[in-house]
RONU-911839 format. One record per residue: residue in three letters; x, y, z of N, C-alpha, C, O, CB in turn. Coordinates in Angstrom, 2 decimals. Glycine has a CB too. Layout:
residues N
resn; n.u; n.v; n.w; ca.u; ca.v; ca.w; c.u; c.v; c.w; o.u; o.v; o.w; cb.u; cb.v; cb.w
ALA; X; Y; Z; X; Y; Z; X; Y; Z; X; Y; Z; X; Y; Z
...
This chain:
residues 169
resn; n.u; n.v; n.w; ca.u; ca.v; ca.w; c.u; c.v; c.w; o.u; o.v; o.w; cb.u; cb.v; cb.w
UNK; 23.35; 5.18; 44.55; 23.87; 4.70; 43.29; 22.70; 4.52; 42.34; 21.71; 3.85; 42.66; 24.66; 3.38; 43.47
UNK; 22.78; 4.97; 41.45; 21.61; 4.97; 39.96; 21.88; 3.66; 39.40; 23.02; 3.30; 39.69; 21.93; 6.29; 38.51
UNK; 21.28; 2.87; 38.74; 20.90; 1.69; 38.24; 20.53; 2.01; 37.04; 19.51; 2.69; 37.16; 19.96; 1.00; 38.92
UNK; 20.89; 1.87; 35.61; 20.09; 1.73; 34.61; 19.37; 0.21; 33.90; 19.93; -0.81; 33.49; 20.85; 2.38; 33.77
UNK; 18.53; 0.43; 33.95; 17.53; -0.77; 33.46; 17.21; -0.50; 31.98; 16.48; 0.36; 31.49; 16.02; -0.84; 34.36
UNK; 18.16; -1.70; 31.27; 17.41; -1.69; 29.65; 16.26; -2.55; 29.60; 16.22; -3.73; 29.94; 18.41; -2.29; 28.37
UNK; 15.37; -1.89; 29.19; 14.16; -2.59; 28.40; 14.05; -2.96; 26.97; 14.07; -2.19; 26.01; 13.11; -1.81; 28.51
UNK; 13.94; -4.08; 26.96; 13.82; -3.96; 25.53; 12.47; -3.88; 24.65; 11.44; -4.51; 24.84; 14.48; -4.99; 25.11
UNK; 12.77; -2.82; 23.49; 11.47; -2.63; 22.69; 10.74; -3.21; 22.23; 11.34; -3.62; 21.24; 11.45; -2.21; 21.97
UNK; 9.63; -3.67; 22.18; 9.07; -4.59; 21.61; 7.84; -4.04; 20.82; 6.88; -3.36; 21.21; 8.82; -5.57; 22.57
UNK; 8.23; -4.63; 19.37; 7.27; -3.81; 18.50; 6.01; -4.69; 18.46; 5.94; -5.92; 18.45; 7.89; -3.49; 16.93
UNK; 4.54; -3.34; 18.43; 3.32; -3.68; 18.51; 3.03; -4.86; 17.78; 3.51; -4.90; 16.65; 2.57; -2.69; 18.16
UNK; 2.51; -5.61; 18.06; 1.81; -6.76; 16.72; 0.97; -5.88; 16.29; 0.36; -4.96; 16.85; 0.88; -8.36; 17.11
UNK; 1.02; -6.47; 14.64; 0.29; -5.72; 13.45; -1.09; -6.31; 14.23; -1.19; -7.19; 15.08; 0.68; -6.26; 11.50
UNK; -2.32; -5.30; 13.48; -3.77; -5.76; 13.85; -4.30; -5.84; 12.51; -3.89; -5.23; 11.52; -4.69; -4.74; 14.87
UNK; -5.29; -6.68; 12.58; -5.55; -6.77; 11.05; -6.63; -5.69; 10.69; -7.72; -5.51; 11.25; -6.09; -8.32; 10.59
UNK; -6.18; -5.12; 9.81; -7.23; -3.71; 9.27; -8.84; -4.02; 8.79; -9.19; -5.09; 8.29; -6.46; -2.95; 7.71
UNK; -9.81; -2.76; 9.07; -10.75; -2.80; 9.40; -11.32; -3.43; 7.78; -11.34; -2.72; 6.78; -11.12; -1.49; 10.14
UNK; -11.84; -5.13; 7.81; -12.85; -5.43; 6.59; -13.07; -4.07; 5.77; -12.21; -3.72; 4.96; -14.43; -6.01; 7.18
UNK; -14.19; -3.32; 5.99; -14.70; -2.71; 4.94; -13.04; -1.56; 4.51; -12.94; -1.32; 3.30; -16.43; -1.84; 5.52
UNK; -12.47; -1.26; 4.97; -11.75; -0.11; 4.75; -10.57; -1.56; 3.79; -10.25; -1.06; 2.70; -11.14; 1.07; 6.54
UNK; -10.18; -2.45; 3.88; -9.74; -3.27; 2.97; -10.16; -3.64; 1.83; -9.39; -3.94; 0.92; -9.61; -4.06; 3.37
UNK; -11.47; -3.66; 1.72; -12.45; -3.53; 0.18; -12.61; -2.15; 0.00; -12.78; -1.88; -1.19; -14.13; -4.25; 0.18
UNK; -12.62; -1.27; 0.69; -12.53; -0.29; -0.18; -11.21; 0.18; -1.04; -11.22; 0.31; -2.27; -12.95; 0.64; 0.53
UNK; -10.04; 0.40; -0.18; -8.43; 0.33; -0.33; -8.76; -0.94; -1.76; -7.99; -0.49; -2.61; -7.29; -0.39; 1.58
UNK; -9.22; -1.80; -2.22; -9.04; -2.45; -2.98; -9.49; -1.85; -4.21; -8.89; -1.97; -5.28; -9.42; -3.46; -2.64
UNK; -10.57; -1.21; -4.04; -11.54; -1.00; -4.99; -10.33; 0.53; -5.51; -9.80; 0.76; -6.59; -13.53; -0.75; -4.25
UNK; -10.29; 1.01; -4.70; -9.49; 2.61; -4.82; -8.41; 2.28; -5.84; -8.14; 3.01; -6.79; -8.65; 3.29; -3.18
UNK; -7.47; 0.45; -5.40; -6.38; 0.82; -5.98; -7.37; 0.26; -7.83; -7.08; 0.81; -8.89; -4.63; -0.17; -5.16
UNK; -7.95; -0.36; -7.77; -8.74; -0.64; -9.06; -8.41; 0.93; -10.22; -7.70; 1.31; -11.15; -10.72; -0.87; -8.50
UNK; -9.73; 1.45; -9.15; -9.76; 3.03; -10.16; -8.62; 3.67; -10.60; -8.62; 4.26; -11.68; -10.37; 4.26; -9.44
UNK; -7.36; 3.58; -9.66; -6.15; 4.22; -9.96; -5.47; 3.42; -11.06; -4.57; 3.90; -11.73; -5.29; 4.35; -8.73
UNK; -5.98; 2.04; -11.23; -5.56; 1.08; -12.68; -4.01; 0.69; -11.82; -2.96; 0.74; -12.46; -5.34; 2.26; -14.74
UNK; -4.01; 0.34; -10.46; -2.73; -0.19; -9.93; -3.24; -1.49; -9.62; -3.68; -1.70; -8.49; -2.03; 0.60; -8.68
UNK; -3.21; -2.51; -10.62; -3.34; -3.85; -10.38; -2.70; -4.37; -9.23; -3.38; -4.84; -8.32; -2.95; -4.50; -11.40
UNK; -1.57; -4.34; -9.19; -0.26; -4.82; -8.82; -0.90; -4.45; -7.15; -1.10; -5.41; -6.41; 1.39; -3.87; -9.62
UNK; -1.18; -3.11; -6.67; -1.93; -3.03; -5.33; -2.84; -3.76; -5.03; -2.90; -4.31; -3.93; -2.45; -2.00; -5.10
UNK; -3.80; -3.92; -6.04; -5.42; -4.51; -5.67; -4.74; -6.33; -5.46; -5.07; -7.14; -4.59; -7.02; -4.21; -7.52
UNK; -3.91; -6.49; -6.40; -3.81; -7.94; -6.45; -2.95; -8.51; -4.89; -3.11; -9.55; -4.26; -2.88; -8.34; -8.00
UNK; -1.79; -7.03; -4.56; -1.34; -7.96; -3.14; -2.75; -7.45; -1.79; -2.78; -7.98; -0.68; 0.84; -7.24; -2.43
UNK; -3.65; -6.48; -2.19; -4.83; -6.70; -1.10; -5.95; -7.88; -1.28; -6.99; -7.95; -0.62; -5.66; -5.35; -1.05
UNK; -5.60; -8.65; -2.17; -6.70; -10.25; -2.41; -6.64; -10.00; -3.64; -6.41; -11.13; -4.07; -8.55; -10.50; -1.77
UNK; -6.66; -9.56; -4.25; -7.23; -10.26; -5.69; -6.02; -11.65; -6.17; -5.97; -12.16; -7.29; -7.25; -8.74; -7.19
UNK; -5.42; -11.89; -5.38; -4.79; -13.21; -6.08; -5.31; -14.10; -5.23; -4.69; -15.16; -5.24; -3.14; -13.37; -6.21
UNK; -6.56; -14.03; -4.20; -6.85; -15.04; -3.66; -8.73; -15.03; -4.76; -9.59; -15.84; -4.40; -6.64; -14.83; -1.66
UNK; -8.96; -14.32; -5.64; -10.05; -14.77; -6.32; -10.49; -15.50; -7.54; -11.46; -15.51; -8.30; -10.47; -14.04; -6.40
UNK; -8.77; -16.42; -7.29; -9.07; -17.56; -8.45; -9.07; -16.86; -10.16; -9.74; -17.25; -11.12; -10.85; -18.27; -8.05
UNK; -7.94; -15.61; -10.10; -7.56; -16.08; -11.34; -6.24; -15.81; -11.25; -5.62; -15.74; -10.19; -8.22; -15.51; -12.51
UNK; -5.65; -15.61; -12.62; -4.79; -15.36; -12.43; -4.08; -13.86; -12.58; -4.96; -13.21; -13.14; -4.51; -16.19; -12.89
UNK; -3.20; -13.17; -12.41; -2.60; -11.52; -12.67; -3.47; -11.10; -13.54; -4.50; -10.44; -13.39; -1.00; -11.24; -13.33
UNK; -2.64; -11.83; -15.10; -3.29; -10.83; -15.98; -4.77; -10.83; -16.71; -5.21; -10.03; -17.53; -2.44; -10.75; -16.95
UNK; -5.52; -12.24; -16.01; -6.58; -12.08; -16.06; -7.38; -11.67; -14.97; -8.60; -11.66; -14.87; -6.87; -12.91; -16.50
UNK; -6.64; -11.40; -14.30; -7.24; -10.58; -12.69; -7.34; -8.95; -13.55; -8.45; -8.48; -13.76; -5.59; -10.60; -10.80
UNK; -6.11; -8.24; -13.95; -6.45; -6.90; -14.39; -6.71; -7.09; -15.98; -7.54; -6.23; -16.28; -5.22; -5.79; -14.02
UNK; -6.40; -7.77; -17.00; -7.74; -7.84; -17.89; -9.37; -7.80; -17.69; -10.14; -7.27; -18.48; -7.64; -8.89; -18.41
UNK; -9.70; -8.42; -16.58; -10.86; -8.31; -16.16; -11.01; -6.76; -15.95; -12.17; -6.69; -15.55; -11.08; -9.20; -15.00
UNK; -10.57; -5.60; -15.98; -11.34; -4.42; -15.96; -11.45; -3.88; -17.10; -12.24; -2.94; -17.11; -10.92; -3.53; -15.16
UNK; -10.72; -4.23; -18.54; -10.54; -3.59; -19.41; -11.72; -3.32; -19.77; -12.36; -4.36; -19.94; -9.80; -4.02; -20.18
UNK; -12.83; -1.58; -20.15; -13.73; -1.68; -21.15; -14.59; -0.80; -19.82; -15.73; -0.35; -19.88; -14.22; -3.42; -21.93
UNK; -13.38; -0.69; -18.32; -14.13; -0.07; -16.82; -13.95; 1.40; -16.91; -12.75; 1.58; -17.13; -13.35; -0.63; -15.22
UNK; -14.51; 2.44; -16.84; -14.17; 3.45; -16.79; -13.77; 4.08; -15.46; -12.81; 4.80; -15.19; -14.96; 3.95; -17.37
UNK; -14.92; 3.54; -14.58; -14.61; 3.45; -12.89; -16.06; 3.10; -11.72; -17.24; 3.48; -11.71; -13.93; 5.21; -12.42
UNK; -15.25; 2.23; -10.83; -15.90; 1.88; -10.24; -16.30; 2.70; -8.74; -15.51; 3.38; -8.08; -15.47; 0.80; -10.31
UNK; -17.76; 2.42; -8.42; -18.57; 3.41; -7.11; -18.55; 2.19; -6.58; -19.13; 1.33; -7.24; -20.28; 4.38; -7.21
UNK; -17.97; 1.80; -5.43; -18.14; 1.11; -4.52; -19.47; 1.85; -3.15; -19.50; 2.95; -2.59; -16.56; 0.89; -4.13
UNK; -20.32; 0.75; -3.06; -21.04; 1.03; -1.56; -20.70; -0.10; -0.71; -20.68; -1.22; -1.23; -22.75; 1.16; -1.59
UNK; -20.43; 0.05; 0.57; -20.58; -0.98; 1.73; -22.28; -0.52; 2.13; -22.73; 0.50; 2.66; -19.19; -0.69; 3.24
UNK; -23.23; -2.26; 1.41; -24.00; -2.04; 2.53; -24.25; -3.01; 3.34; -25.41; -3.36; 3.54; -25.04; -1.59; 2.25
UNK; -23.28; -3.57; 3.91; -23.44; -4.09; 5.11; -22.11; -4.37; 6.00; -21.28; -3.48; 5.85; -24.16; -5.25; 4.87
UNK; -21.79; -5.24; 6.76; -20.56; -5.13; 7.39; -20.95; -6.06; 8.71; -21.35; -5.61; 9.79; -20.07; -3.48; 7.67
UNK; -20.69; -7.65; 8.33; -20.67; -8.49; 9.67; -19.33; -9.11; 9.84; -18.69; -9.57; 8.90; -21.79; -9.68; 9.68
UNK; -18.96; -9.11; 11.00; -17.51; -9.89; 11.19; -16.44; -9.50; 10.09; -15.86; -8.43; 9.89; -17.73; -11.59; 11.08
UNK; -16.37; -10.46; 9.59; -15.30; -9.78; 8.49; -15.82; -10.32; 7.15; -14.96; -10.59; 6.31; -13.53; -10.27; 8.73
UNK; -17.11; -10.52; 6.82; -17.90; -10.03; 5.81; -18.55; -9.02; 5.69; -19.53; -8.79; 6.39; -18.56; -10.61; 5.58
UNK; -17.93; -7.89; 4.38; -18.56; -6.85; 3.80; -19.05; -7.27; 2.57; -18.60; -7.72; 1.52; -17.77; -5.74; 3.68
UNK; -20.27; -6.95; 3.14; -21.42; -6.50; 1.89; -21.44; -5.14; 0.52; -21.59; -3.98; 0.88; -22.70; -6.08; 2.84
UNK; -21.32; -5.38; -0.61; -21.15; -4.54; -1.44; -22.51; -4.41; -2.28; -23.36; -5.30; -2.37; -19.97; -4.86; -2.13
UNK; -22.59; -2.73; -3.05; -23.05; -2.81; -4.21; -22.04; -2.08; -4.31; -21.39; -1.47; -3.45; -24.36; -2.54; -4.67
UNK; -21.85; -2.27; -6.61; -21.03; -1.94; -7.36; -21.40; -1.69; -8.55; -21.64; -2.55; -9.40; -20.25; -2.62; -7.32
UNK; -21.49; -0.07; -8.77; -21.94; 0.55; -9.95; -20.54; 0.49; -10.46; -19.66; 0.95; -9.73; -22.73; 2.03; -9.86
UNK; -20.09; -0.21; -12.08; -18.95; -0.58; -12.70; -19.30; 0.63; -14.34; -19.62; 0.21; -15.45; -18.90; -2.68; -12.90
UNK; -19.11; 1.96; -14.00; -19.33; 2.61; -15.02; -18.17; 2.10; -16.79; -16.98; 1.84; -16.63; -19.09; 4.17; -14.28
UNK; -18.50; 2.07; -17.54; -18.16; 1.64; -18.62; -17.37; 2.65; -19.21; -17.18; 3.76; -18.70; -19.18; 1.23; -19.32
UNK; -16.73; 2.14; -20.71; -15.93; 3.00; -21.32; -16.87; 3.57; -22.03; -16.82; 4.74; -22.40; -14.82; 2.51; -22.01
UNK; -17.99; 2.63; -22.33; -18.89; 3.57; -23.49; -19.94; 4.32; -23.11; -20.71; 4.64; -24.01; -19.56; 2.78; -24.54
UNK; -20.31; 4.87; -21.51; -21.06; 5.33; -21.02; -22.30; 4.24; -20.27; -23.31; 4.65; -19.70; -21.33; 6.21; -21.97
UNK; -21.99; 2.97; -20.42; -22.92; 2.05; -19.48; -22.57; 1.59; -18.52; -21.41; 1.24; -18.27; -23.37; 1.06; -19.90
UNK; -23.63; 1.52; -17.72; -23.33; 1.31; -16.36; -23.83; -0.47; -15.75; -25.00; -0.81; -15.92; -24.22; 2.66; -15.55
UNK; -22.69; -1.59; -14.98; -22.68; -2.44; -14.87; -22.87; -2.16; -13.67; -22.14; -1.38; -13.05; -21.96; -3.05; -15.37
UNK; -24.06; -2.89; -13.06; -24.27; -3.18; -11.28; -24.30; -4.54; -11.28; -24.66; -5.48; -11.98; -25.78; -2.57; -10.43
UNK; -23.64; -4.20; -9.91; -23.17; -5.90; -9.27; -23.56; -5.76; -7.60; -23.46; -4.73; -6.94; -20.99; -6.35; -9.46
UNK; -24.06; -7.23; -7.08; -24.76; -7.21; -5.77; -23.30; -8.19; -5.04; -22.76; -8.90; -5.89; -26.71; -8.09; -5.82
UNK; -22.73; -8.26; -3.82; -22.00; -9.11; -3.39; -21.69; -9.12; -1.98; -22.35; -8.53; -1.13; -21.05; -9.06; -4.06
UNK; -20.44; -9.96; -1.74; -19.62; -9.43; -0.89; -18.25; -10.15; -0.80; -18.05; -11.06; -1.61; -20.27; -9.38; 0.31
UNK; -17.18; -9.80; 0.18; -16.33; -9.34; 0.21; -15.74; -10.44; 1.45; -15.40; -9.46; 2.12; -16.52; -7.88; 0.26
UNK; -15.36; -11.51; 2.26; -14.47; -12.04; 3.48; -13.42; -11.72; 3.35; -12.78; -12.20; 2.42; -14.35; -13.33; 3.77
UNK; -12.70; -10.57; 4.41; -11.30; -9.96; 4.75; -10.98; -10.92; 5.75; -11.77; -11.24; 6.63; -11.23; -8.35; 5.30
UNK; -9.43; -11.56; 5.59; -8.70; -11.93; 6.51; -7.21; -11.49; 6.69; -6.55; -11.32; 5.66; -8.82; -13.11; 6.43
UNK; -6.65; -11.29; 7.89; -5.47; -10.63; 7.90; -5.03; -9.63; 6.44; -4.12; -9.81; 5.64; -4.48; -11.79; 8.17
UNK; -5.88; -8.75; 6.50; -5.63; -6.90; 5.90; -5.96; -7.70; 4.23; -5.38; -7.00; 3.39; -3.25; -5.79; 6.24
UNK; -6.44; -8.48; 3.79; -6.47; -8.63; 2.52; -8.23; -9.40; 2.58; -9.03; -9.85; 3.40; -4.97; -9.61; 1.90
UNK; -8.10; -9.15; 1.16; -9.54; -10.07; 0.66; -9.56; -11.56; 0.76; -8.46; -11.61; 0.19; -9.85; -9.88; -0.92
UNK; -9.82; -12.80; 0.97; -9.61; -13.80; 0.82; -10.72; -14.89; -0.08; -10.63; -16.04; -0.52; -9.31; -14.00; 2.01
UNK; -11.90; -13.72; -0.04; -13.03; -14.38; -0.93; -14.03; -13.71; -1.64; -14.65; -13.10; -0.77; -13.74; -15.17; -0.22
UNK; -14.40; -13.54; -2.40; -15.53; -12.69; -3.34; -16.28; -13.21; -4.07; -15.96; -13.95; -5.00; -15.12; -11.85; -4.19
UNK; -17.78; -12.78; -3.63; -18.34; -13.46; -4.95; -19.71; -11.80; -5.38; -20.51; -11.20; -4.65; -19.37; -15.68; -4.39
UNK; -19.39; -11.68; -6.64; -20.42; -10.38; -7.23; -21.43; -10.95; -8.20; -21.10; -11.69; -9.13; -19.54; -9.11; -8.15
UNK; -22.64; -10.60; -7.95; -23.28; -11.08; -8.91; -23.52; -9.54; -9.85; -23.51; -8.47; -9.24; -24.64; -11.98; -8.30
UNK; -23.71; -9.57; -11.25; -24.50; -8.78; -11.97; -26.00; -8.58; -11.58; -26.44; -9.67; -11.24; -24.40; -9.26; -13.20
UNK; -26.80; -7.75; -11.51; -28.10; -7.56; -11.05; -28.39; -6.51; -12.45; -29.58; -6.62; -12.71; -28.26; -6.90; -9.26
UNK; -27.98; -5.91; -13.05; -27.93; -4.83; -13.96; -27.32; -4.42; -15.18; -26.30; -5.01; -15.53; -27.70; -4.15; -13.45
UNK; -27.83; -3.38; -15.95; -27.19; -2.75; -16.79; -28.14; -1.33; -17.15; -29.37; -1.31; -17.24; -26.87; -3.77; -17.95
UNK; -27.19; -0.15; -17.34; -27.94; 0.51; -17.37; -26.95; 1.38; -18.74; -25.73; 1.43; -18.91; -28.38; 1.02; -15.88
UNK; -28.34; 2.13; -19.72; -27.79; 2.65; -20.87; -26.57; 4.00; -20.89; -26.70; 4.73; -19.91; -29.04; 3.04; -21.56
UNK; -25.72; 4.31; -21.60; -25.21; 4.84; -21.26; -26.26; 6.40; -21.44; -27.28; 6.77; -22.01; -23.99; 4.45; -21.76
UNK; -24.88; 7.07; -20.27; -26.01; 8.38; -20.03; -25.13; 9.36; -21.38; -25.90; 9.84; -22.21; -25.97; 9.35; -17.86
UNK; -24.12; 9.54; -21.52; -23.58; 10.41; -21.85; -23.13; 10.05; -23.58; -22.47; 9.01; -23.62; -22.57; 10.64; -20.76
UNK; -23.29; 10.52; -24.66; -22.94; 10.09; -25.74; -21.78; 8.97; -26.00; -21.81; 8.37; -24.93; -22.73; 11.12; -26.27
UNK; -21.20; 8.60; -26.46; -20.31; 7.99; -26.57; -18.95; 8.25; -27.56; -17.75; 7.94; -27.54; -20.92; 7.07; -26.72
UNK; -19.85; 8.99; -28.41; -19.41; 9.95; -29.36; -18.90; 11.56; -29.00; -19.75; 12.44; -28.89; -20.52; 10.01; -30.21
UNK; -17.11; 11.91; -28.77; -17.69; 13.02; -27.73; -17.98; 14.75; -28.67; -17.97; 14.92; -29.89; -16.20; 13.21; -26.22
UNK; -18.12; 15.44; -27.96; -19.00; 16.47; -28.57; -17.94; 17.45; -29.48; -16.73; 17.44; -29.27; -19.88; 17.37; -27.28
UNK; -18.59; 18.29; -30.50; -17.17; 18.60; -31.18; -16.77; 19.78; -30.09; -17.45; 20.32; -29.21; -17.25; 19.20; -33.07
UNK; -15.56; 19.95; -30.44; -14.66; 20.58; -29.60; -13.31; 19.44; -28.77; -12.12; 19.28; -29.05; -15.73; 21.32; -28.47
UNK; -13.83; 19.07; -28.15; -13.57; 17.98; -27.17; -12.23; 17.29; -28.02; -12.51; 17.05; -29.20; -15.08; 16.83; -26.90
UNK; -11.12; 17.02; -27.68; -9.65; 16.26; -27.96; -10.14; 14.99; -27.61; -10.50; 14.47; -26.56; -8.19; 16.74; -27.02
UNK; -10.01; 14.59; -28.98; -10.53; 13.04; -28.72; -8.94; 12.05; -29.75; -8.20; 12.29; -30.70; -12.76; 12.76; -29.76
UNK; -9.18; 10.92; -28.72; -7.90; 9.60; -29.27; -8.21; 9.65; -30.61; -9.04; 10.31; -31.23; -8.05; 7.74; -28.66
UNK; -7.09; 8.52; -31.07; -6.79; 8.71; -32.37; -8.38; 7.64; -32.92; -8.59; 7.72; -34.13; -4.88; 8.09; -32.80
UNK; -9.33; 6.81; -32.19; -9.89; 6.12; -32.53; -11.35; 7.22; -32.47; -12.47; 6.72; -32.57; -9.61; 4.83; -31.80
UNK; -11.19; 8.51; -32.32; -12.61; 9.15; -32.23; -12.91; 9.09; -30.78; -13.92; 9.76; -30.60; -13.80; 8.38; -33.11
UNK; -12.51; 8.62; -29.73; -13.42; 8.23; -28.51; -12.85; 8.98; -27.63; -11.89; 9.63; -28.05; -13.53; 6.74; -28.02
UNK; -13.27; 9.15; -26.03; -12.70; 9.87; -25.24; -11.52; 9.45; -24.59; -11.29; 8.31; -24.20; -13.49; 10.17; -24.50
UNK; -10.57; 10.70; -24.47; -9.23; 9.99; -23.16; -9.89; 9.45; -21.84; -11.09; 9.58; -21.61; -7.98; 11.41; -22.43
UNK; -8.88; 8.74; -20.86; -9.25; 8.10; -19.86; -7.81; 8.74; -19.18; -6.68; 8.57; -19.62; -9.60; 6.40; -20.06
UNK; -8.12; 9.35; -18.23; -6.88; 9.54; -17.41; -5.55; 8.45; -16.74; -5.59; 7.64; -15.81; -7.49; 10.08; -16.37
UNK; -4.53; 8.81; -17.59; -3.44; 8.28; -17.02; -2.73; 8.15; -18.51; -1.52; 8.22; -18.74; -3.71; 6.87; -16.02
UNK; -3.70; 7.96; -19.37; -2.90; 7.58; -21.15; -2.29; 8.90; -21.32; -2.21; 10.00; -20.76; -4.17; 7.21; -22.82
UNK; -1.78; 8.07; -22.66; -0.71; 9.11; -23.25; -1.36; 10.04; -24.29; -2.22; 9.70; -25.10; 0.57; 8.33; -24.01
UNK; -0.62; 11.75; -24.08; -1.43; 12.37; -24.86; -0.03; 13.18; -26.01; 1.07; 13.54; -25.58; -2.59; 13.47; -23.80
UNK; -0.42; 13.27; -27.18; 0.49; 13.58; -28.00; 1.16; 14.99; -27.52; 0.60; 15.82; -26.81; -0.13; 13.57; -29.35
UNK; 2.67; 15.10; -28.14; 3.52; 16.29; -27.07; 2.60; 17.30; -27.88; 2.68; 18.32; -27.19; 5.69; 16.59; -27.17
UNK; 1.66; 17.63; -29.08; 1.08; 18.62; -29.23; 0.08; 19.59; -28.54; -0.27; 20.76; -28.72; 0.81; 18.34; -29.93
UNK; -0.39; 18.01; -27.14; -1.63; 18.97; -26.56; -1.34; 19.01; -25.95; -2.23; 18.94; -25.10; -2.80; 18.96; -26.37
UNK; 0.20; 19.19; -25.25; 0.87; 19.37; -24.23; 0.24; 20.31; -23.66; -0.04; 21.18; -24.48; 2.08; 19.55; -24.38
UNK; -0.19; 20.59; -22.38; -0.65; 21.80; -21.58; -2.47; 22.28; -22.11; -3.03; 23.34; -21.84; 0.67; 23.23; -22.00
UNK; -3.06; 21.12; -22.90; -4.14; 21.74; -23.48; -5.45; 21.11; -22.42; -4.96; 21.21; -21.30; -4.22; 21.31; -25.26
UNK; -6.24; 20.78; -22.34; -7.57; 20.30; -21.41; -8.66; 19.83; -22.24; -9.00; 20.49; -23.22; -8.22; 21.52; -20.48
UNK; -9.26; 18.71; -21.92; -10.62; 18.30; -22.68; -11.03; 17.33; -21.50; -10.40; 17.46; -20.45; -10.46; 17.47; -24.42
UNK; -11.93; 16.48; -21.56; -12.71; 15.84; -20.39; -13.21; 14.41; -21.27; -13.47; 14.06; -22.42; -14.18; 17.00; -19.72
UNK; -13.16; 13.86; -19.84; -13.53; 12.00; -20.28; -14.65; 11.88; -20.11; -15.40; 12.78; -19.74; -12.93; 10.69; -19.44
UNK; -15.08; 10.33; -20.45; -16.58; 10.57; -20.83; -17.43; 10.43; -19.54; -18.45; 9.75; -19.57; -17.13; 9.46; -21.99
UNK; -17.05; 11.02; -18.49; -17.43; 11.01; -17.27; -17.73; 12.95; -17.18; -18.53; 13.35; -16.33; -16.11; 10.15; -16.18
UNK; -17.14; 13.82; -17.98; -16.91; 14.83; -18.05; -16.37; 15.87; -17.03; -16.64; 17.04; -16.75; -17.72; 14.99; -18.46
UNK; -15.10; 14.50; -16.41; -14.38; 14.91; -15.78; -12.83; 15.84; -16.73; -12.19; 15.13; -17.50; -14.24; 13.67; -14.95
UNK; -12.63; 16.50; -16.65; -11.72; 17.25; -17.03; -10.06; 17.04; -16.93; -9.50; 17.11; -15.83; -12.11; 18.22; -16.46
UNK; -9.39; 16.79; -18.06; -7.97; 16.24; -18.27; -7.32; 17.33; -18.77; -7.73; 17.93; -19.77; -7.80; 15.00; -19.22
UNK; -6.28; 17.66; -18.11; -5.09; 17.95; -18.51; -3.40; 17.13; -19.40; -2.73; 16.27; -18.83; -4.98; 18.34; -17.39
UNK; -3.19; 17.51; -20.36; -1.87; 17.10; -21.00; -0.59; 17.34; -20.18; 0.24; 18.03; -20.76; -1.69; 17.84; -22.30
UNK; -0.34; 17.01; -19.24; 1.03; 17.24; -18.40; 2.10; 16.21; -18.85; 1.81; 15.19; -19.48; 0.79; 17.04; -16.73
UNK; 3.21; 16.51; -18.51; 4.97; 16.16; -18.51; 4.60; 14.96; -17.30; 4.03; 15.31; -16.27; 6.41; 17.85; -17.86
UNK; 4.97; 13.52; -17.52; 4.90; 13.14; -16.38; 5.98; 11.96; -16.70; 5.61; 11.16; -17.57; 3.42; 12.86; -15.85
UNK; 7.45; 11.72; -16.03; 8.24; 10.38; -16.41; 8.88; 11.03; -17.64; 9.83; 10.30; -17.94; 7.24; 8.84; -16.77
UNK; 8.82; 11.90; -18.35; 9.44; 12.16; -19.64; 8.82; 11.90; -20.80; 9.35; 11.80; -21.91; 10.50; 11.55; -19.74
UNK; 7.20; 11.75; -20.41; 6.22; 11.78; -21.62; 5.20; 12.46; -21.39; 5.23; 13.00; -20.29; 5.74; 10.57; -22.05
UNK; 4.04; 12.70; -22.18; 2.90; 13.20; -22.20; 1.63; 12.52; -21.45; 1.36; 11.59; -22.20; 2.72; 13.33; -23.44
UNK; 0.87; 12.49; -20.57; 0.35; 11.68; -20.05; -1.27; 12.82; -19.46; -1.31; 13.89; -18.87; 1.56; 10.91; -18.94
UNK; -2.41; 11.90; -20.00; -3.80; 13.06; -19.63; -4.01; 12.45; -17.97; -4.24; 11.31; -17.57; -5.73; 12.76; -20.95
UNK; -3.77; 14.02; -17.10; -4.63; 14.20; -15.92; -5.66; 15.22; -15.05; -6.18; 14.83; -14.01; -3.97; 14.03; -15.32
């Protein structure tokens, strides 16, 4: 006679994800300008509040995260904070991850460095209505729909259809 034996499933306990790969995942969702990500990986545990959590990047063009160090679940950072106007903000710090999020930060400024690239962009170049360069993700008029110019990183944007508007990627 056969016997069936139910077992029941029992799902893995979560593990808490690796410190540095949580500051980085933070920093990533930064550059992508998804507050709303960075803020449920810690940034609402660094003492401010939302919209002065993502006001605080306005003026960022994008950030180079380095891990250089990595004890327990303190990561060590430097942070080249490239600018809108071509300057570059370095910051020395680090980072305490607890259960998959940030729980503490402190960055100091150590730097500033001039911008490298004009600020002014070169003629040719599709520039906003204020003279200055696009930043990927804004809106680009339905005229340059399908046209290309580059940010002041001289990374290269496209005018694509995105949601039912014009948007540079």
């Amino acid at each position: 006679m056969t016997q069936t034996v139910h077992v029941p499933v029992v799902a893995p306990t979560p593990t808490a994800q690796d410190p540095a790969a949580v500051v980085s995942a933070f920093y990533a969702a930064i550059n992508a300008q998804d507050y709303a990500t960075a803020w449920k990986l810690g940034g609402d545990n660094l003492g401010f509040t939302y919209s002065d959590f993502a006001a605080g990047f306005a003026g960022t063009a994008h950030d180079t995260l380095t891990i250089t160090g990595e004890q327990g679940n303190m990561v060590d950072v430097h942070l080249s904070a490239l600018q809108d106007d071509g300057s570059t903000k370095v910051y020395d710090g680090f980072y305490v991850v607890g259960n998959g999020q940030v729980v503490e930060g402190r960055l100091t400024q150590t730097g500033t460095t001039a911008p490298t690239s004009p600020s002014t962009p070169p003629q040719g170049v599709i520039t906003d209505p204020n003279g200055g360069y696009y930043k990927a993700g804004e809106y680009c008029p339905d005229a340059d729909a399908g046209l290309t110019t580059t940010d002041a990183n001289g990374n290269t944007l496209t005018c694509v259809l995105e949601s039912g508007a014009y948007h540079w990627h």
